[in-house]
ROSE-4610 file (N, C-alpha, C; in Angstrom, 1 decimal, always signed):
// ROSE-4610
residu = [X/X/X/X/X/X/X/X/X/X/X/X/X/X/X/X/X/X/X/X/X/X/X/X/X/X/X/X/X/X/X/X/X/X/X/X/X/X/X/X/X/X/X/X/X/X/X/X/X/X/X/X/X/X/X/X/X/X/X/X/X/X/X/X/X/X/X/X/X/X/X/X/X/X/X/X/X/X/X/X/X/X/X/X/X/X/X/X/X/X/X/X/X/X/X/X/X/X/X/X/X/X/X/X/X/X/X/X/X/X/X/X/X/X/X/X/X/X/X/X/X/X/X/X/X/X/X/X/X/X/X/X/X/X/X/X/X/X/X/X/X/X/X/X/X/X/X/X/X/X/X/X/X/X/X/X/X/X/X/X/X/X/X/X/X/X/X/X/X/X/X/X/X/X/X/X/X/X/X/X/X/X/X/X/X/X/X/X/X/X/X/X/X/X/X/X/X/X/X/X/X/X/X/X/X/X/X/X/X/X/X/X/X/X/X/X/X/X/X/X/X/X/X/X/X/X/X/X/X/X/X/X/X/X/X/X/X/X/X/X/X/X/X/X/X/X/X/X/X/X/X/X/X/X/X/X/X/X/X/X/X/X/X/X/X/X/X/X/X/X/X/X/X/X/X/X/X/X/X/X/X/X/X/X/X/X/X/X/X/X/X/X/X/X/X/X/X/X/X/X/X/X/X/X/X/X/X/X/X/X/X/X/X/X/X/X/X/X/X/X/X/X/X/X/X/X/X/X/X/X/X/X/X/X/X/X/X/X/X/X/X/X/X/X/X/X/X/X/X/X/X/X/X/X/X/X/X/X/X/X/X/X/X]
num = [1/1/1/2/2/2/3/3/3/4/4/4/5/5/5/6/6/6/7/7/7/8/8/8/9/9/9/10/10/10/11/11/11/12/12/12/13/13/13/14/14/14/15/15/15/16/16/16/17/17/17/18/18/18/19/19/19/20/20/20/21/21/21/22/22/22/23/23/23/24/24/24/25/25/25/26/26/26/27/27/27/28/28/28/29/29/29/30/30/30/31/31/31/32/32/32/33/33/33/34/34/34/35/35/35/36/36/36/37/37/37/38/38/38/39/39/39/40/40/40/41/41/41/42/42/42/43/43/43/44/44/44/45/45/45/46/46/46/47/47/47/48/48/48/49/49/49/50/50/50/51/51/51/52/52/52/53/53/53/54/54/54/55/55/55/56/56/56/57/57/57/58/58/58/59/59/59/60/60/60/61/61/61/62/62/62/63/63/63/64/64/64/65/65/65/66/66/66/67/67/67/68/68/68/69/69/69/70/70/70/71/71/71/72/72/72/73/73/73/74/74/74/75/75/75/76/76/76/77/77/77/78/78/78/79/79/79/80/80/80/81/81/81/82/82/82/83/83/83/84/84/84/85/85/85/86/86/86/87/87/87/88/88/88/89/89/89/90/90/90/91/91/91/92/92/92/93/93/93/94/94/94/95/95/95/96/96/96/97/97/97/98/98/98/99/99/99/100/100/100/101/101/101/102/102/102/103/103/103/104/104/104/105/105/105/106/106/106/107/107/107/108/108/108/109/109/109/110/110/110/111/111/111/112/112/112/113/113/113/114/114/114/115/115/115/116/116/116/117/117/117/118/118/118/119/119/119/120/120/120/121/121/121]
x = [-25.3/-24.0/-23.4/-22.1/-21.7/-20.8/-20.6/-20.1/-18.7/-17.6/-16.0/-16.4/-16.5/-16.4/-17.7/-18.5/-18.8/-18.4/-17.0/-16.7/-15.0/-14.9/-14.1/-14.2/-15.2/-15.2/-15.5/-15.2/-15.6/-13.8/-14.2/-13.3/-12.6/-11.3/-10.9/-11.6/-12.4/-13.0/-14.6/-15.1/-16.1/-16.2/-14.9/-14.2/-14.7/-14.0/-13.6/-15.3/-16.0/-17.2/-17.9/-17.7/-18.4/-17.9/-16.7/-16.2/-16.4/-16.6/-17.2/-18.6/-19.3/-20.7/-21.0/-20.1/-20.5/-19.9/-18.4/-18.4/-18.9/-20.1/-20.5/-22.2/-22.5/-23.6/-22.9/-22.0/-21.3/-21.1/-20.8/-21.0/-22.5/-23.4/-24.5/-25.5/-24.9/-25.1/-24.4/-23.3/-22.6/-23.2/-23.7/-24.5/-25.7/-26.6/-27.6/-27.2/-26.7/-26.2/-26.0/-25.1/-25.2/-26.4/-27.0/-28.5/-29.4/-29.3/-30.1/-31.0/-30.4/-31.7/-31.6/-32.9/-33.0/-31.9/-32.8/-31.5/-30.8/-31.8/-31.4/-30.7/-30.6/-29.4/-28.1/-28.3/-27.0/-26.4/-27.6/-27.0/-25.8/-26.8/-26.1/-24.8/-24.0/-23.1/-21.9/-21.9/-21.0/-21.2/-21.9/-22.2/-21.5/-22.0/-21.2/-19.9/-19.1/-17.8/-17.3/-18.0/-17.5/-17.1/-18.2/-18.0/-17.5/-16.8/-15.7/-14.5/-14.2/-13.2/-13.0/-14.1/-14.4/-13.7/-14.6/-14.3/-12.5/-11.8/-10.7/-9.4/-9.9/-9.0/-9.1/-10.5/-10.4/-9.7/-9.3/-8.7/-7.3/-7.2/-5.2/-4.7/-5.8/-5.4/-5.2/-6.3/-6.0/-4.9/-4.4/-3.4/-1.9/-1.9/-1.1/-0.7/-2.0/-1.5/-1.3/-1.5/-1.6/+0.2/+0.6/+2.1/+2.9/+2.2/+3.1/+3.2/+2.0/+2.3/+3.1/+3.2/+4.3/+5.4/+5.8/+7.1/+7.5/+6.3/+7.0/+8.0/+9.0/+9.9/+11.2/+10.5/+12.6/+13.0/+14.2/+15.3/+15.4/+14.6/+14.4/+12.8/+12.6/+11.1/+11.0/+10.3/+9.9/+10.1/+10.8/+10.8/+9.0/+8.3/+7.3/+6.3/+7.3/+6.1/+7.5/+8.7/+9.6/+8.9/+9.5/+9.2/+9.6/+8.6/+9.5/+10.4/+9.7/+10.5/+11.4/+12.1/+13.0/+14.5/+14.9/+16.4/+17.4/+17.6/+18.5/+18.0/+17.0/+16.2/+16.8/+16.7/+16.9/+18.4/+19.4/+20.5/+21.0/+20.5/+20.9/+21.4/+22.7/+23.2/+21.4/+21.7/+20.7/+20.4/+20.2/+20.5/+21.8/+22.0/+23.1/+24.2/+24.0/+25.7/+25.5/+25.1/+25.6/+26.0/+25.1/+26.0/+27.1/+27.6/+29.0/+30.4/+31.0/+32.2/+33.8/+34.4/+35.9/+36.6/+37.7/+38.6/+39.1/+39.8/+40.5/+39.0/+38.3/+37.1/+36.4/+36.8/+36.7/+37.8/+38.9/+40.2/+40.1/+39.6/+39.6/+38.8/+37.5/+36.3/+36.8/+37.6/+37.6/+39.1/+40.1/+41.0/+40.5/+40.2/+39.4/+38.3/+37.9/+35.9/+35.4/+34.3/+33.6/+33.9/+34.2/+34.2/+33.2/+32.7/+31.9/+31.8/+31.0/+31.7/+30.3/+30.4/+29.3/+28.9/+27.8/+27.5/+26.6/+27.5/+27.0/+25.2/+24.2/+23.0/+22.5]
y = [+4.5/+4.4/+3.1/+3.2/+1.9/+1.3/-0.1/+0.0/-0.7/-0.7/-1.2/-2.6/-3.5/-5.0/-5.5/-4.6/-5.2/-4.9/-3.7/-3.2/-4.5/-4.8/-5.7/-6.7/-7.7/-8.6/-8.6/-7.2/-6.5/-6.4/-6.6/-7.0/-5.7/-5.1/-4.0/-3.1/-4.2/-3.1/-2.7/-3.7/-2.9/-1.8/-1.6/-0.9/+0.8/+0.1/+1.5/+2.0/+0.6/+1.4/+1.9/+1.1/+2.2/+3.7/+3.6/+4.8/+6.2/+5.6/+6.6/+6.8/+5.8/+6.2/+7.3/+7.1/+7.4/+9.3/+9.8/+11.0/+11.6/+10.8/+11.5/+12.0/+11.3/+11.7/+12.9/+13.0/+13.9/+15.3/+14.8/+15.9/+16.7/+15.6/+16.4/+17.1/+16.4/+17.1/+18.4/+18.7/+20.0/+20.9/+20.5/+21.5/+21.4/+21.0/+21.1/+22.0/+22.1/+23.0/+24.5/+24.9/+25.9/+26.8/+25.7/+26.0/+26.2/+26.1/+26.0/+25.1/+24.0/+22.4/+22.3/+21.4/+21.1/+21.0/+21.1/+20.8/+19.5/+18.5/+17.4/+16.6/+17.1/+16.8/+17.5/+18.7/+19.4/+18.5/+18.0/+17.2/+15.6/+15.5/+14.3/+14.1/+15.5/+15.9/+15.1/+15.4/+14.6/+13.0/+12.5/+10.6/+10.5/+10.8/+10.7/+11.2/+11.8/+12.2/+11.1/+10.7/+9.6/+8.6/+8.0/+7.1/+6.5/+7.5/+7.4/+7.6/+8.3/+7.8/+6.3/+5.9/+4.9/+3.7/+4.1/+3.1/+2.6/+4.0/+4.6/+3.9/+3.8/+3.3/+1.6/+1.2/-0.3/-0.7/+0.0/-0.1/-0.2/+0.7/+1.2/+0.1/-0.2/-1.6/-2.8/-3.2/-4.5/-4.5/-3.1/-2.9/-3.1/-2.4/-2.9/-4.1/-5.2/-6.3/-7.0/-6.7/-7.5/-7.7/-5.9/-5.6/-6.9/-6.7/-7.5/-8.9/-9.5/-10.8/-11.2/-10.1/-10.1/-10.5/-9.8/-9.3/-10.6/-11.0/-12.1/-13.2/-13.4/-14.0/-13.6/-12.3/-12.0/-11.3/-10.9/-10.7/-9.4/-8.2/-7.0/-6.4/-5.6/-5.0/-3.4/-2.9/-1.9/-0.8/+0.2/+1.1/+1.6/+1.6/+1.7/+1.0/-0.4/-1.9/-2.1/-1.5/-1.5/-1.0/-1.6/-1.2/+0.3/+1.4/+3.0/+2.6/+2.9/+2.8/+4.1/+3.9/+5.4/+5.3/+6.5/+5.7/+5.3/+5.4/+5.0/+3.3/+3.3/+1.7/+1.1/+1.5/+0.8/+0.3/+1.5/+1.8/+0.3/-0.1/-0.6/-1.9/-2.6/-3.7/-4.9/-5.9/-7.0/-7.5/-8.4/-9.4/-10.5/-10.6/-11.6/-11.0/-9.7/-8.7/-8.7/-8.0/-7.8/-8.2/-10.0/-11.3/-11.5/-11.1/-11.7/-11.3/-12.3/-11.8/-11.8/-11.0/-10.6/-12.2/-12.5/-13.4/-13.1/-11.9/-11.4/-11.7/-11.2/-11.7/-13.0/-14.3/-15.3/-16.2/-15.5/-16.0/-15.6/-14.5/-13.6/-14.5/-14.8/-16.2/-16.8/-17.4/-19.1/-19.1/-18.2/-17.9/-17.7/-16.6/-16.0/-16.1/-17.5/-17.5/-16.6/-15.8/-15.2/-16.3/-15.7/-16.0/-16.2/-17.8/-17.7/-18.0/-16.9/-17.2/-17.6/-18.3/-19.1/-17.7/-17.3/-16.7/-17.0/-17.0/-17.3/-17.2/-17.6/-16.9/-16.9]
z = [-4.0/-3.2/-3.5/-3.7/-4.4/-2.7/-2.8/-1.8/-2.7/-1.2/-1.4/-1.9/-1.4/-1.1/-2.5/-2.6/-4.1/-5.2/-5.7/-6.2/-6.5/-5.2/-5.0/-6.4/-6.2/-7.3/-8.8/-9.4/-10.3/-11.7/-12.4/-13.5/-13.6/-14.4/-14.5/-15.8/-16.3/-17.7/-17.3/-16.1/-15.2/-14.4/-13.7/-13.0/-13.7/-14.9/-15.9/-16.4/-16.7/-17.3/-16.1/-15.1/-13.8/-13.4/-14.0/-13.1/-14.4/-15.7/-16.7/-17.1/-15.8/-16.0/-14.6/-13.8/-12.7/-13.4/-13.4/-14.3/-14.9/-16.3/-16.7/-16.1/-14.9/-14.0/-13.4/-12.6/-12.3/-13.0/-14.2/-15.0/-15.5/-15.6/-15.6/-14.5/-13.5/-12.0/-11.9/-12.6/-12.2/-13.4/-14.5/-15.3/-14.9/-14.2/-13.3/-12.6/-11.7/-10.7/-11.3/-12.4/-12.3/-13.0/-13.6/-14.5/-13.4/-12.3/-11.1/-11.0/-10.7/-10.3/-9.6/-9.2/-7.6/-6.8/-6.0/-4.3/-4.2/-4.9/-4.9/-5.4/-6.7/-8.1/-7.0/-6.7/-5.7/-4.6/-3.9/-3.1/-3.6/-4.4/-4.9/-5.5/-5.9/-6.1/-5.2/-4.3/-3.5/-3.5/-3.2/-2.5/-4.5/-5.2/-7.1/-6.8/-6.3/-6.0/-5.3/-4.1/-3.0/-4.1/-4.7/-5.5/-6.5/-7.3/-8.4/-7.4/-6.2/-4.9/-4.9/-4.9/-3.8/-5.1/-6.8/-7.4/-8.3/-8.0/-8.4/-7.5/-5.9/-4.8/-4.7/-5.4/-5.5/-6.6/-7.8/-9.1/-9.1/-7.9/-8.3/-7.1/-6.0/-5.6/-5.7/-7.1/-8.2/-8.8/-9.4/-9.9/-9.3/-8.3/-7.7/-6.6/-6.6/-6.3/-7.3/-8.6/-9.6/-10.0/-9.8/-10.3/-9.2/-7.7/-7.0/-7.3/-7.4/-8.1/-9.0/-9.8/-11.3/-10.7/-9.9/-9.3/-8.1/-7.9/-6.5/-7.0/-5.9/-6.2/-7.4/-7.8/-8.6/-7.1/-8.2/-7.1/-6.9/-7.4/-7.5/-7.3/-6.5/-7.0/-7.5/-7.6/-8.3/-7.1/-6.8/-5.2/-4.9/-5.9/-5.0/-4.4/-4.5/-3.7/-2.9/-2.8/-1.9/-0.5/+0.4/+2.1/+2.4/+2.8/+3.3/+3.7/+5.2/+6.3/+6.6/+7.2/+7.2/+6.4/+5.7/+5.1/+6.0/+7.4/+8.3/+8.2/+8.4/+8.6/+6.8/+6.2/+4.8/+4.4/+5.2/+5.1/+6.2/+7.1/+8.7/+8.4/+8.9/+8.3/+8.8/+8.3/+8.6/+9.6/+9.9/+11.5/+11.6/+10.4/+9.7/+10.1/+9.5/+9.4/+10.3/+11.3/+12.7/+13.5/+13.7/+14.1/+13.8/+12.8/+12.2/+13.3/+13.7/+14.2/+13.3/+13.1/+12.6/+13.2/+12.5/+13.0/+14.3/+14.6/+15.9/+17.3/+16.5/+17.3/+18.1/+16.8/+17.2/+18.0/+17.8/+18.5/+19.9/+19.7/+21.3/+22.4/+21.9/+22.5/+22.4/+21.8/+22.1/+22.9/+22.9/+24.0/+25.5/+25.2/+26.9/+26.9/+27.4/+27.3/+28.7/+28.9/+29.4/+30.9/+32.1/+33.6/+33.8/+34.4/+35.7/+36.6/+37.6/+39.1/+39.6/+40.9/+41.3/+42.4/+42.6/+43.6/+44.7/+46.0/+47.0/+47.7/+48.2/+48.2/+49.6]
């Protein structure tokens, strides 16, 4: 059983030789199987499935922190290290635009500032 976090510190051409040794076990577990071998080779079938999972999801995650780093700091990224989100959310002016006031706007405040009245208690 391989675990995440040791799989972690593992080079990308490690990655790869583990993940085509672990296949071709795989493979000879599935012609076991139908040759009728043990129970055991059968079982093992899966925890070797887990594991080429396991070593495939640490790979495409080096990968793609790797792309991010490339990418930090231009002025564009790639839409799939872009944020979902929803398209109304992606579409939605900023916090900037929104603050912004029109001229008529700003004449209007600084003409007629907001009333206030003292209230009695």
């Amino acid at each position: 059983m391989v675990k995440a976090y040791e799989l972690r510190g593992k080079t990308k051409e490690d990655l790869i030789g583990l993940l085509n040794e672990n296949r071709a076990e795989l493979f000879t577990l599935r012609v076991a199987q139908i040759g009728g071998g043990a129970a055991q080779k059968i079982a093992k079938i899966k925890s070797v499935r887990k594991n080429i999972a396991r070593i495939l999801t640490v790979h495409n995650q080096q990968q793609k922190l790797a792309v991010r780093r490339a990418f930090s700091g231009s002025k564009y990224l790639p839409k799939d290290l872009r944020k979902k989100a929803t398209r109304a959310k992606r579409r939605a002016l900023t916090k900037e635009q929104a603050s912004l006031k029109t001229l008529k706007q700003q004449k209007k405040a600084t003409h007629f500032p907001q009333r206030v009245y003292a209230v009695k208690a």
